[in-house]
VEXZA-650732 format. One record per residue (C-alpha): residue number from 0; chain; x, y, z. Coordinates in nm, 3 decimals, decimal comma, m for minus. Example, Ala and Ser with C-alpha at 12.3 -4.5 7.8 and 13.67 -1.06 7.14 Angstrom:
BEGIN
@num: 0; chaine: A; X: 1,230; Y: m0,450; Z: 0,780 .
@num: 1; chaine: A; X: 1,367; Y: m0,106; Z: 0,714 .
***
This chain:
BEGIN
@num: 0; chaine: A; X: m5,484; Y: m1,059; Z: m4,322 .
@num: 1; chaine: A; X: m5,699; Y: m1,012; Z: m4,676 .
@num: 2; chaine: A; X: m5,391; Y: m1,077; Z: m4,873 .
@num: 3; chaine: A; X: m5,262; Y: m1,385; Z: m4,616 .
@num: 4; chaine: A; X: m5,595; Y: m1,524; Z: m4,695 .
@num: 5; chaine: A; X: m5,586; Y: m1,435; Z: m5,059 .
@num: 6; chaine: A; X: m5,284; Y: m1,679; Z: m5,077 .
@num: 7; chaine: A; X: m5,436; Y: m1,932; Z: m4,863 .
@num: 8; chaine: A; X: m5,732; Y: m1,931; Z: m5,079 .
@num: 9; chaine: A; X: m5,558; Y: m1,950; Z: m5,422 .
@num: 10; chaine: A; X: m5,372; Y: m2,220; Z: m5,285 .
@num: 11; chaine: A; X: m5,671; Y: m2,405; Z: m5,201 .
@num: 12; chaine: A; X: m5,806; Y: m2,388; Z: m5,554 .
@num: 13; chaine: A; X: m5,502; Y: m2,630; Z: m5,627 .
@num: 14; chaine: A; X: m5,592; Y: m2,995; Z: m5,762 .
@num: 15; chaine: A; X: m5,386; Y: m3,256; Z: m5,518 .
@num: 16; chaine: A; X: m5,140; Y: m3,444; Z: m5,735 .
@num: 17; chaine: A; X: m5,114; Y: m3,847; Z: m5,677 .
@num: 18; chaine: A; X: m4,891; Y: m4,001; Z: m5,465 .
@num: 19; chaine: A; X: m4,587; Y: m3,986; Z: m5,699 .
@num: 20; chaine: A; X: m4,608; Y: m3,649; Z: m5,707 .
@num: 21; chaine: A; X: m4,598; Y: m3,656; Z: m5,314 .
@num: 22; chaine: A; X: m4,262; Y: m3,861; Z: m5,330 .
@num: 23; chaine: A; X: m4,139; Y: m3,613; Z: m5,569 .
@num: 24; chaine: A; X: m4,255; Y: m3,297; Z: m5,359 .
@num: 25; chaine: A; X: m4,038; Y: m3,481; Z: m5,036 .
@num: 26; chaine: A; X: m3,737; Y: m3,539; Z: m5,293 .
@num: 27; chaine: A; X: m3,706; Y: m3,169; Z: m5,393 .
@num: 28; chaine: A; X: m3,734; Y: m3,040; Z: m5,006 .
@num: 29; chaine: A; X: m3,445; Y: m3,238; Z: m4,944 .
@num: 30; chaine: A; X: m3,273; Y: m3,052; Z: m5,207 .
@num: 31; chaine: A; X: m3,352; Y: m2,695; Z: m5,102 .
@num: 32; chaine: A; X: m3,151; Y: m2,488; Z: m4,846 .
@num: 33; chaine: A; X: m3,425; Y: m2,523; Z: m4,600 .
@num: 34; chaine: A; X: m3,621; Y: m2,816; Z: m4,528 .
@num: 35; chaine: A; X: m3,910; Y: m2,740; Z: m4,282 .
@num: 36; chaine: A; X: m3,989; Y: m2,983; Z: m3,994 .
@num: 37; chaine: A; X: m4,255; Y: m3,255; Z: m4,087 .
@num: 38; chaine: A; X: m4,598; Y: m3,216; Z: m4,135 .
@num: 39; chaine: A; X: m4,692; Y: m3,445; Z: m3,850 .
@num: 40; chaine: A; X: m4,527; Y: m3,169; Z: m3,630 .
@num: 41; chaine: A; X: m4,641; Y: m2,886; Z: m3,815 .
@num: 42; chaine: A; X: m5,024; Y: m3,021; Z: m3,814 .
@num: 43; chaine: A; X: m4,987; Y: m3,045; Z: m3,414 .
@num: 44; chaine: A; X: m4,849; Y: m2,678; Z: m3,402 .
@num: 45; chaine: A; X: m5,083; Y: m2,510; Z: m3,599 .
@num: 46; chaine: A; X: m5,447; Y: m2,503; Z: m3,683 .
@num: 47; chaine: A; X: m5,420; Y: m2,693; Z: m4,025 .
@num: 48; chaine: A; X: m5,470; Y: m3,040; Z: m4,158 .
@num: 49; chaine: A; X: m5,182; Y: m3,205; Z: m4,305 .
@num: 50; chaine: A; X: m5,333; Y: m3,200; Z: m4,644 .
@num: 51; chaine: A; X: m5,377; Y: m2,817; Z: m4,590 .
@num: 52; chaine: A; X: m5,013; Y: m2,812; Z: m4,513 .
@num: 53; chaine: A; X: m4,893; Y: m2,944; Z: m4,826 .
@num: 54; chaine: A; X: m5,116; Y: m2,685; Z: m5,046 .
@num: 55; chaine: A; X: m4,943; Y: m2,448; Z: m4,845 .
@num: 56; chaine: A; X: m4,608; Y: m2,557; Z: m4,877 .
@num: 57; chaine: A; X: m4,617; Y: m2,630; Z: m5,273 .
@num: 58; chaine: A; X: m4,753; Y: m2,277; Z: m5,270 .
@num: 59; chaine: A; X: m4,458; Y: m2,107; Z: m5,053 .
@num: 60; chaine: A; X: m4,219; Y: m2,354; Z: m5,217 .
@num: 61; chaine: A; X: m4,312; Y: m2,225; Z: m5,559 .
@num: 62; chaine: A; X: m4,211; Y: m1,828; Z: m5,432 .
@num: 63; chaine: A; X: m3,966; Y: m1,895; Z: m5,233 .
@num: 64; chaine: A; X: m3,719; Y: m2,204; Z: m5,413 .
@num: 65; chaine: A; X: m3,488; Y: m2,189; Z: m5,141 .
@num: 66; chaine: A; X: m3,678; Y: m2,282; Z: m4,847 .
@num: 67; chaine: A; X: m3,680; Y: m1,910; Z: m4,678 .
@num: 68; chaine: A; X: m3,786; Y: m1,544; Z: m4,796 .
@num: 69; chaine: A; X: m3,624; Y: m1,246; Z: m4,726 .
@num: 70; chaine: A; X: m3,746; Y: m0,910; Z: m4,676 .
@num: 71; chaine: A; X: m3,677; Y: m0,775; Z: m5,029 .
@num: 72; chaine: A; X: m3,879; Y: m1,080; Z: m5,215 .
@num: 73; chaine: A; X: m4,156; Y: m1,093; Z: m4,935 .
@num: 74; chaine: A; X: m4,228; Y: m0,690; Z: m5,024 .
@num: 75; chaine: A; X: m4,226; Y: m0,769; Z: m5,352 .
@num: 76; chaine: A; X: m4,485; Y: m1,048; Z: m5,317 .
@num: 77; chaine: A; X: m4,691; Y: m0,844; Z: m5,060 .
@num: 78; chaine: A; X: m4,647; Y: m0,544; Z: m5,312 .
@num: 79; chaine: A; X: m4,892; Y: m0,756; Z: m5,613 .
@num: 80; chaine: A; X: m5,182; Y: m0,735; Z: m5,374 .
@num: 81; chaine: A; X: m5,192; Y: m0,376; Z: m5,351 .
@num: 82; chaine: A; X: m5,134; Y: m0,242; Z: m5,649 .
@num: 83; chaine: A; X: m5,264; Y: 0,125; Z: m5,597 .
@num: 84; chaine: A; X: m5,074; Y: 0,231; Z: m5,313 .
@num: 85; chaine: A; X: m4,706; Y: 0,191; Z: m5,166 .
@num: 86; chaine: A; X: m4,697; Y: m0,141; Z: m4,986 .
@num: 87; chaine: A; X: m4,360; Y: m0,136; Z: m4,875 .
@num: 88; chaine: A; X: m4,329; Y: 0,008; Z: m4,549 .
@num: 89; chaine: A; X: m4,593; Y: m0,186; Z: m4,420 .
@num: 90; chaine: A; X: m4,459; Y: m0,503; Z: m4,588 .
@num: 91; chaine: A; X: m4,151; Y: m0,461; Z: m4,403 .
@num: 92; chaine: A; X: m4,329; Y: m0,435; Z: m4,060 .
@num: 93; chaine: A; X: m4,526; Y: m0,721; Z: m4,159 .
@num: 94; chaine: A; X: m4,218; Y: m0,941; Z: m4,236 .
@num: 95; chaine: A; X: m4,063; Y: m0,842; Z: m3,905 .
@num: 96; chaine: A; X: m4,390; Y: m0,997; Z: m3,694 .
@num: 97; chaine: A; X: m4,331; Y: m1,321; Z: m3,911 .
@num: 98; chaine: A; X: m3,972; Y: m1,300; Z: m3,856 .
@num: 99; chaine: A; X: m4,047; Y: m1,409; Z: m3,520 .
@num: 100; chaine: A; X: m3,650; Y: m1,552; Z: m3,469 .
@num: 101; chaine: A; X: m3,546; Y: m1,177; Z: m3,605 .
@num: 102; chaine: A; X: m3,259; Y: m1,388; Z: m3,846 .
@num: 103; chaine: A; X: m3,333; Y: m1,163; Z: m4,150 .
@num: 104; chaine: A; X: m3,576; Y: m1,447; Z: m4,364 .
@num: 105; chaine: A; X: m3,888; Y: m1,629; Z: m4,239 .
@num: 106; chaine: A; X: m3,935; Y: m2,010; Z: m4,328 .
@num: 107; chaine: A; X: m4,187; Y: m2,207; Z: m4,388 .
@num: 108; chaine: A; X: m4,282; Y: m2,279; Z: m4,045 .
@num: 109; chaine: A; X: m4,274; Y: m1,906; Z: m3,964 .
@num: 110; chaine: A; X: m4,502; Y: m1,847; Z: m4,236 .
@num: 111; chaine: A; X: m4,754; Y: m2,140; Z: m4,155 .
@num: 112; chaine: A; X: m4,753; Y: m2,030; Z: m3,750 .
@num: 113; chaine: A; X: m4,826; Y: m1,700; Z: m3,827 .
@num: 114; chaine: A; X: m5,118; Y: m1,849; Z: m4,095 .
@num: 115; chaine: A; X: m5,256; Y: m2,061; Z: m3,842 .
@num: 116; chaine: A; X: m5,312; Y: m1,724; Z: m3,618 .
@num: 117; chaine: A; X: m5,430; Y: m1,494; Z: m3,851 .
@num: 118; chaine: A; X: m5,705; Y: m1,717; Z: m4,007 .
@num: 119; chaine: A; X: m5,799; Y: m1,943; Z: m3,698 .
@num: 120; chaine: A; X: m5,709; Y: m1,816; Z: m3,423 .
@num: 121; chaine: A; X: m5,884; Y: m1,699; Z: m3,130 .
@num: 122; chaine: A; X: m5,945; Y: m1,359; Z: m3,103 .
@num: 123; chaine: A; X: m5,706; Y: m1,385; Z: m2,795 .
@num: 124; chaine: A; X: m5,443; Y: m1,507; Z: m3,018 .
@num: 125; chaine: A; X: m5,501; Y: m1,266; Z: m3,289 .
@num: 126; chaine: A; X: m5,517; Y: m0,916; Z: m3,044 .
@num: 127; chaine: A; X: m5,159; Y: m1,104; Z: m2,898 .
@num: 128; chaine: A; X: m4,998; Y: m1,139; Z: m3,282 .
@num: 129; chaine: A; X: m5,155; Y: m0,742; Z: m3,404 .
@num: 130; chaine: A; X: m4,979; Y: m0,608; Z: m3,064 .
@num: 131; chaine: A; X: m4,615; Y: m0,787; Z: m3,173 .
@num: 132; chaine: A; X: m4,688; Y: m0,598; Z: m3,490 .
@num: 133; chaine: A; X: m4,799; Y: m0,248; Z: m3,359 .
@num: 134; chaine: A; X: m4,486; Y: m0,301; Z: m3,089 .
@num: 135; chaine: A; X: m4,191; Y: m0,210; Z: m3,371 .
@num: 136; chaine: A; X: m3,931; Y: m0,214; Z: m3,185 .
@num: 137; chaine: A; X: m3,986; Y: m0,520; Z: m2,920 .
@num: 138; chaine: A; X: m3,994; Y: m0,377; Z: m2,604 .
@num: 139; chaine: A; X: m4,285; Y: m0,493; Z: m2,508 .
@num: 140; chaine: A; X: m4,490; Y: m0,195; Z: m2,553 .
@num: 141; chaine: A; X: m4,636; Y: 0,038; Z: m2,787 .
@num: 142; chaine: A; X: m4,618; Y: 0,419; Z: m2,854 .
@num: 143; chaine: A; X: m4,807; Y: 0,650; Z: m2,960 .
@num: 144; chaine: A; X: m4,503; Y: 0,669; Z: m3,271 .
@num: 145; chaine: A; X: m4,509; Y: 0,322; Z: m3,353 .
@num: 146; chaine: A; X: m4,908; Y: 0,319; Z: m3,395 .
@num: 147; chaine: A; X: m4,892; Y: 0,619; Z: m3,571 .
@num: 148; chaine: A; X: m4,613; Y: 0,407; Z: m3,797 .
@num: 149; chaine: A; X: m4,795; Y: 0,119; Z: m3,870 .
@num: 150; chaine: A; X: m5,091; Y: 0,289; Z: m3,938 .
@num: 151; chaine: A; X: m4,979; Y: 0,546; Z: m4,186 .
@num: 152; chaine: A; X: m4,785; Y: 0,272; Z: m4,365 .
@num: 153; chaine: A; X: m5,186; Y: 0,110; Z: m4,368 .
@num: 154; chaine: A; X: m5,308; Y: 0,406; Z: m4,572 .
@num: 155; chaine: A; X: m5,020; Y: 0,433; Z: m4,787 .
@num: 156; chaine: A; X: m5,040; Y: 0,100; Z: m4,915 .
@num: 157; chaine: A; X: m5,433; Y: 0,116; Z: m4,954 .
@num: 158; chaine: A; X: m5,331; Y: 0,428; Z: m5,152 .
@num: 159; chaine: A; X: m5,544; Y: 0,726; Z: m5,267 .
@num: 160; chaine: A; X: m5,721; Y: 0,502; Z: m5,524 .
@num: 161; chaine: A; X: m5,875; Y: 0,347; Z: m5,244 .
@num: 162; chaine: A; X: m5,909; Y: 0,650; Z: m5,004 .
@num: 163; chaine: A; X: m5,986; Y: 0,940; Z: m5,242 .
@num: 164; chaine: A; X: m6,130; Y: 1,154; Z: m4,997 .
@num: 165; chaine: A; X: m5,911; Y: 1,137; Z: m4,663 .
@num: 166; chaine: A; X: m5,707; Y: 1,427; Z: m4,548 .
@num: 167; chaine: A; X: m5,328; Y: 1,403; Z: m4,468 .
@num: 168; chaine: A; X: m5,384; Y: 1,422; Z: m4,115 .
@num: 169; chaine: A; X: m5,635; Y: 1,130; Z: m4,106 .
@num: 170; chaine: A; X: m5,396; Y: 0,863; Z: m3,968 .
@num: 171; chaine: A; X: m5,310; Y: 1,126; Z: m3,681 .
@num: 172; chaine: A; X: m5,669; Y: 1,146; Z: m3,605 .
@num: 173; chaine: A; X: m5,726; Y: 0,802; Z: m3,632 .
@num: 174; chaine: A; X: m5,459; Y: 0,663; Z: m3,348 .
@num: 175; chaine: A; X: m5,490; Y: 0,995; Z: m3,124 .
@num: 176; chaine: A; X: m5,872; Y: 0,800; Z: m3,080 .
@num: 177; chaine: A; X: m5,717; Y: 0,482; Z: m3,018 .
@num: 178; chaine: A; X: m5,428; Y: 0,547; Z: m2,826 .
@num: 179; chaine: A; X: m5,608; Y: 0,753; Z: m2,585 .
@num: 180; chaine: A; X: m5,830; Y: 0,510; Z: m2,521 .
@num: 181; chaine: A; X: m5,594; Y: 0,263; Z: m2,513 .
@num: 182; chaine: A; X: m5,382; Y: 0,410; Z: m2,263 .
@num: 183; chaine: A; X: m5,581; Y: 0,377; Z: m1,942 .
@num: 184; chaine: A; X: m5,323; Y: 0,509; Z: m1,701 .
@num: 185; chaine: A; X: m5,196; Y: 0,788; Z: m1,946 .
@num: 186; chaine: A; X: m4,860; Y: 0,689; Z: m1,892 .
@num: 187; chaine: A; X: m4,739; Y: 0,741; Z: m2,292 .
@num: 188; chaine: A; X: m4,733; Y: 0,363; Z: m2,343 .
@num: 189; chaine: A; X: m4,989; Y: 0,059; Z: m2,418 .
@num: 190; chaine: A; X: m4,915; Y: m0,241; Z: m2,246 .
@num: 191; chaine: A; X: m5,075; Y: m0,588; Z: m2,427 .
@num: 192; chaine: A; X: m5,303; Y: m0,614; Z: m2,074 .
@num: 193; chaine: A; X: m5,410; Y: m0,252; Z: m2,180 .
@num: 194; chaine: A; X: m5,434; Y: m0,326; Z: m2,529 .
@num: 195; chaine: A; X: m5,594; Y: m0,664; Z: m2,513 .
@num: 196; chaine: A; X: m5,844; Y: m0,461; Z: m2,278 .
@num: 197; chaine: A; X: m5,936; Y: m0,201; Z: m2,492 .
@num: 198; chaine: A; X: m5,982; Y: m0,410; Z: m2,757 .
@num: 199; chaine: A; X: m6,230; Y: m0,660; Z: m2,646 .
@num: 200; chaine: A; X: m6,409; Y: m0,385; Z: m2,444 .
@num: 201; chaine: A; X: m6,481; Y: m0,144; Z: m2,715 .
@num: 202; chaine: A; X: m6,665; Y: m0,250; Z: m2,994 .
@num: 203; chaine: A; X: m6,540; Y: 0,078; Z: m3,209 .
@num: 204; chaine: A; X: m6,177; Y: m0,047; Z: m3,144 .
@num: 205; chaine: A; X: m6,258; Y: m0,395; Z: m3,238 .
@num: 206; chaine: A; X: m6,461; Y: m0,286; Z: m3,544 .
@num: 207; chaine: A; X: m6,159; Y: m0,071; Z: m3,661 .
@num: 208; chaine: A; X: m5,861; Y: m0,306; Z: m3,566 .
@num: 209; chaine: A; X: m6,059; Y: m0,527; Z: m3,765 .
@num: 210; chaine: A; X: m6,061; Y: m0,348; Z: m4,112 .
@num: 211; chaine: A; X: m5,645; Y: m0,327; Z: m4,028 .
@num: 212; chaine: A; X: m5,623; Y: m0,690; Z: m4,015 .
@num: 213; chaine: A; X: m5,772; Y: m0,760; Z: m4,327 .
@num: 214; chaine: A; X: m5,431; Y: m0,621; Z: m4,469 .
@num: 215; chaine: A; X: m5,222; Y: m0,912; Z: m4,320 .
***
């Protein structure tokens, strides 16, 4: 989440143009491939004021021309933040939870939805968006292979610059911890009831979880 809210905050640095500017901003969406819904509709379906809305979208519009971003561009955007370390694994799990629609490109309203979670969303709503990430492969439930997936890709994009001292088999450590207490009826699999459990009941899990979202 540190980098989401890098870009939200560099966006909000922006001076607002004038109103010309404004009819000029709703004449080139009309001229991209994608034109998002409107920000009356977007305000009421996110956390964000309009105003905030239109940062946002002069910011995404600026990477991403065409109205959408695919995989290869959005890893090479997520990649600037993390210079040390290999970002792209994790970049690619990361544009599969925004993909929400699994088409192959997230638009602007994926982007903003997702946003509107990540930086003000309950902590109910944010435990429900980590365990779509964590769950790779959308069955509803995660393994103790897909946590051990997303977190690896975690260290390997923080990289050894950040992390000079951990062992190799720190990321096995780390989710063999969570996962078993995650997995209350030691069945192999975390449901979201289990994993929405163990999260607000345990204040190490929270603690922890927390330090992994400040990479979305």
């Amino acid at each position: 989440m540190g980098a989401v809210m890098g870009t939200f905050s560099s966006l909000q640095t922006k001076q607002r143009r004038p109103s010309k500017d404004k009819i000029e901003d709703e004449l080139e969406m009309t001229m991209v491939c994608h034109r998002p819904e409107g920000l009356e509709q977007l305000e009421a379906q996110t956390n964000f004021t309009k105003s905030e809305l239109q940062v946002l979208y002069r910011g995404f519009k600026n990477e991403c021309p065409s109205g959408v971003v695919n995989e290869e561009t959005f890893k090479q955007i997520y990649a600037q933040f993390f210079p040390h370390g290999d970002a792209s694994t994790y970049a690619h799990y990361l544009f599969h939870a925004f993909d929400t629609t699994q088409t192959g490109s997230v638009k602007f309203e994926d982007f903003v939805t997702a946003l509107s979670i990540l930086l003000r969303g309950t902590v109910h709503e944010k435990l429900r968006w980590t365990f779509n990430l964590y769950d790779i492969n959308k069955d509803g439930y995660i393994n103790k292979e897909e946590m051990m997936d997303i977190v690896k890709a975690i260290y390997d994009m923080m990289g050894k610059y950040t992390y000079p001292v951990l062992k190799e088999d720190t990321p096995r450590q780390h989710v063999d911890v969570f996962f078993q207490k995650m997995d209350k009826n030691k069945d192999g699999i975390v449901t979201l009831d289990e994993f929405l459990e163990s999260c607000q009941e345990d204040d190490n899990i929270m603690r922890s979880l927390q330090l992994f979202q400040n990479v979305m």
